[in-house]
C-alpha positions as CSV (number, residue, x, y, z in Angstrom):
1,X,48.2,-23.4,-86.9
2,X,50.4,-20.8,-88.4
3,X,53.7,-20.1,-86.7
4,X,55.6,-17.2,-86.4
5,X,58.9,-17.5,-84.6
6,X,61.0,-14.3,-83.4
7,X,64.0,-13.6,-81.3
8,X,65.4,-10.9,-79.2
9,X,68.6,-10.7,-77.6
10,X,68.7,-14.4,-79.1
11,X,69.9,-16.1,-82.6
12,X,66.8,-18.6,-83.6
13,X,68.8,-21.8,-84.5
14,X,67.0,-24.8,-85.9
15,X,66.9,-26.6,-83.0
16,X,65.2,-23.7,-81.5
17,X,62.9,-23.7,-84.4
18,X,62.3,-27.1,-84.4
19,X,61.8,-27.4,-80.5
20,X,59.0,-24.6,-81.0
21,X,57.1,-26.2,-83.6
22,X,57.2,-29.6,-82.1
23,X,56.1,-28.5,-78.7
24,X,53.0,-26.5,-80.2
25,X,52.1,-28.8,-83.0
26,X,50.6,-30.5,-79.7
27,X,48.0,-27.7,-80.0
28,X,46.5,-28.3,-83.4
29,X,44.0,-30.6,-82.0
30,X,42.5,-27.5,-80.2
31,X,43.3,-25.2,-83.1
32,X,42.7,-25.0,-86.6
33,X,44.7,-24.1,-90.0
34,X,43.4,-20.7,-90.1
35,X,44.8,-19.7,-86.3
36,X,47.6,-17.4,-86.3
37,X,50.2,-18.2,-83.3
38,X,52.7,-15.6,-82.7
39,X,55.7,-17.0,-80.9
40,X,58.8,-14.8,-79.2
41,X,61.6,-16.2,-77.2
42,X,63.8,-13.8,-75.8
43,X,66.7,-13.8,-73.5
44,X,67.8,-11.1,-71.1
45,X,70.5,-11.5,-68.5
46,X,70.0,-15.2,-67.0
47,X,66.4,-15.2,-68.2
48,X,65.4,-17.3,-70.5
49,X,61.6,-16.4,-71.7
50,X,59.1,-18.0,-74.0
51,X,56.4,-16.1,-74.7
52,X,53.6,-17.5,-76.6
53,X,49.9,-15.6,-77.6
54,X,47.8,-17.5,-80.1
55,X,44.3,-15.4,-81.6
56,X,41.6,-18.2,-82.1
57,X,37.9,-17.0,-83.2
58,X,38.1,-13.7,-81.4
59,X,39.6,-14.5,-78.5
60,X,43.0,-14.4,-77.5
61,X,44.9,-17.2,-75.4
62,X,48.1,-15.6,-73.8
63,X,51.4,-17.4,-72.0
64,X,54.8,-16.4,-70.7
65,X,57.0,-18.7,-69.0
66,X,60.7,-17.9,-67.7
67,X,63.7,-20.2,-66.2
68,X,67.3,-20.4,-66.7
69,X,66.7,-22.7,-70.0
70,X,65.3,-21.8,-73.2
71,X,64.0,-25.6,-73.7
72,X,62.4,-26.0,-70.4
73,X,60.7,-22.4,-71.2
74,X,59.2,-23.4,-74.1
75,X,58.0,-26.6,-72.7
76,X,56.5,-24.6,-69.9
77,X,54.3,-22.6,-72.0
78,X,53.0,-25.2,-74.0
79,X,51.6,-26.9,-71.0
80,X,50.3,-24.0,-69.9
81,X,48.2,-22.5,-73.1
82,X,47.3,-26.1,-73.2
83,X,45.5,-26.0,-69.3
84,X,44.2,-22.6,-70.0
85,X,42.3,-23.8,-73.4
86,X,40.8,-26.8,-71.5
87,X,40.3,-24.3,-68.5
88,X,37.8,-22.5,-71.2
89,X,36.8,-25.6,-72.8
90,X,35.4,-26.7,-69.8
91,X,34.0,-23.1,-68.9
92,X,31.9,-23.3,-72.0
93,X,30.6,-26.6,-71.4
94,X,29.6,-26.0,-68.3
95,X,27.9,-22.5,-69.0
96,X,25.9,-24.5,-71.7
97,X,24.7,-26.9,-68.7
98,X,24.9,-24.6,-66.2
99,X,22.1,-21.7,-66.3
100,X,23.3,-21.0,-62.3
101,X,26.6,-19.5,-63.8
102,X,25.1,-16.2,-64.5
103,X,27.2,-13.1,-63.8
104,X,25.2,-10.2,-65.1
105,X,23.6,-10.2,-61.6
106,X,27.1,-9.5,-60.0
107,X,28.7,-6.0,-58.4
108,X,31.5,-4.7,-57.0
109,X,32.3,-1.8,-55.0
110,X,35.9,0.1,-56.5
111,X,38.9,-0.4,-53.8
112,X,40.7,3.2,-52.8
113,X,43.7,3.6,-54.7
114,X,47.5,4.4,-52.7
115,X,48.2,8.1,-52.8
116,X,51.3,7.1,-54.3
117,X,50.8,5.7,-58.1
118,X,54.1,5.1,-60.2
119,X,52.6,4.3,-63.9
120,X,55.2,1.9,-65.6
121,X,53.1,0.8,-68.6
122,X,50.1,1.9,-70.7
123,X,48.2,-0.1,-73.2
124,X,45.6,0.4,-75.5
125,X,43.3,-1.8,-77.3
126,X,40.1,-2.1,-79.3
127,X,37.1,-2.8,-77.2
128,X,34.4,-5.0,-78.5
129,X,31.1,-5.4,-77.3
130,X,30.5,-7.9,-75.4
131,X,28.6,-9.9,-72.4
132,X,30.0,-10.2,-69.1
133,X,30.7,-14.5,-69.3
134,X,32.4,-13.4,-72.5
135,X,34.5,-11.1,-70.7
136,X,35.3,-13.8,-68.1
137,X,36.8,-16.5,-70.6
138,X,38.7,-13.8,-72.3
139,X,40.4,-12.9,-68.8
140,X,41.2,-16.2,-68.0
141,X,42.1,-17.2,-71.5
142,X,44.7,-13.8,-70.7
143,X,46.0,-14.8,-68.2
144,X,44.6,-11.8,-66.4
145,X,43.4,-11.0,-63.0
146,X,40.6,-8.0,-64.6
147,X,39.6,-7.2,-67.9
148,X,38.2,-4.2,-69.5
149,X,35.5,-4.5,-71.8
150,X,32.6,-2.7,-73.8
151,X,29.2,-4.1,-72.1
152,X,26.9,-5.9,-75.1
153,X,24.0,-5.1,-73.0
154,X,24.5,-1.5,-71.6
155,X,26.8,-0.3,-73.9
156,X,29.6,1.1,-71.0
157,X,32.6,0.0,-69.9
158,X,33.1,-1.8,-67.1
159,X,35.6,-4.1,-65.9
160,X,35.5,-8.0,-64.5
161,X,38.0,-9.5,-61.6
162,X,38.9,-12.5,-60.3
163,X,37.8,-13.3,-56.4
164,X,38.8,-15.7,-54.2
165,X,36.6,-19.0,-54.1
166,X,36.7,-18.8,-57.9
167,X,33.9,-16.0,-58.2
168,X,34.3,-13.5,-60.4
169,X,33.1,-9.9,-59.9
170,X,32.0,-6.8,-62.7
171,X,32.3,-3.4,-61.9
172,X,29.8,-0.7,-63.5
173,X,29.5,2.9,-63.6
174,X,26.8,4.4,-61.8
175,X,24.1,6.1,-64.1
């Protein structure tokens, strides 16, 4: 796994180095040479943040883990890309075994929006085609609670969430 380590608002010293690339070298048994792991560790006020997003055969596998220790942070994060990549190791094998898994079937009515909407952040980002299970790993391998995505099928967009029970729901435009 290639590392790359950056700072903000913090000098990287060796130890920090060397803590980062111990705890993730824990990973390359789930990832191989040619996976690109983009580390930053950043500090503002009290907070001490690791932030960790590793890009693995198209998918993405996100983590960000604050406390009042840059160590402990680190150590957080690990542990939890480490969950969510069994998380979606597991997903896969059971999807293989599992035909009843089938989400394509699945819709969602839109909830009403506040009248009162403050935009903080935008994002953009490339949208690839693909099917609805795919978009589901690649929300929980995120992180995410939704995920927007170009349907492989009917070539819109539409957008999976997270329900309670551990369901998942899709939302698609109407024709």
């Amino acid at each position: 796994m290639r590392l790359t380590i950056t700072g903000r608002n913090i000098e990287l010293t060796e130890g920090l180095k060397a803590a980062v690339e111990e705890r993730l070298s824990k990973l390359n048994k789930y990832f191989g040479d040619d996976t690109d792991c983009k580390v930053t560790l950043s500090v503002e006020k009290e907070r001490q943040k690791a932030e960790v997003t590793i890009f693995a055969k198209g998918h993405t596998i996100r983590s960000e883990q604050v406390s009042n220790d840059m160590y402990i942070s680190i150590d957080l994060v690990e542990e939890t890309i480490e969950r969510q990549f069994r998380k979606y190791r597991d997903k896969l094998i059971s999807k293989k075994h599992d035909a009843a898994n089938d989400l394509r079937n699945v819709t969602a009515k839109e909830e009403a929006l506040e009248p009162e909407i403050k935009i903080v952040r935008s994002k953009k980002f490339d949208m690839k085609p693909m099917y609805t299970e795919d978009a589901c790993i690649e929300m929980e391998l995120l992180g995410h609670d939704f995920f927007v995505f170009k349907n492989a099928e009917t070539d819109e967009v539409n957008v999976v969430y997270k329900r309670r029970g551990n369901t998942y729901g899709l939302i698609e435009p109407e024709a």
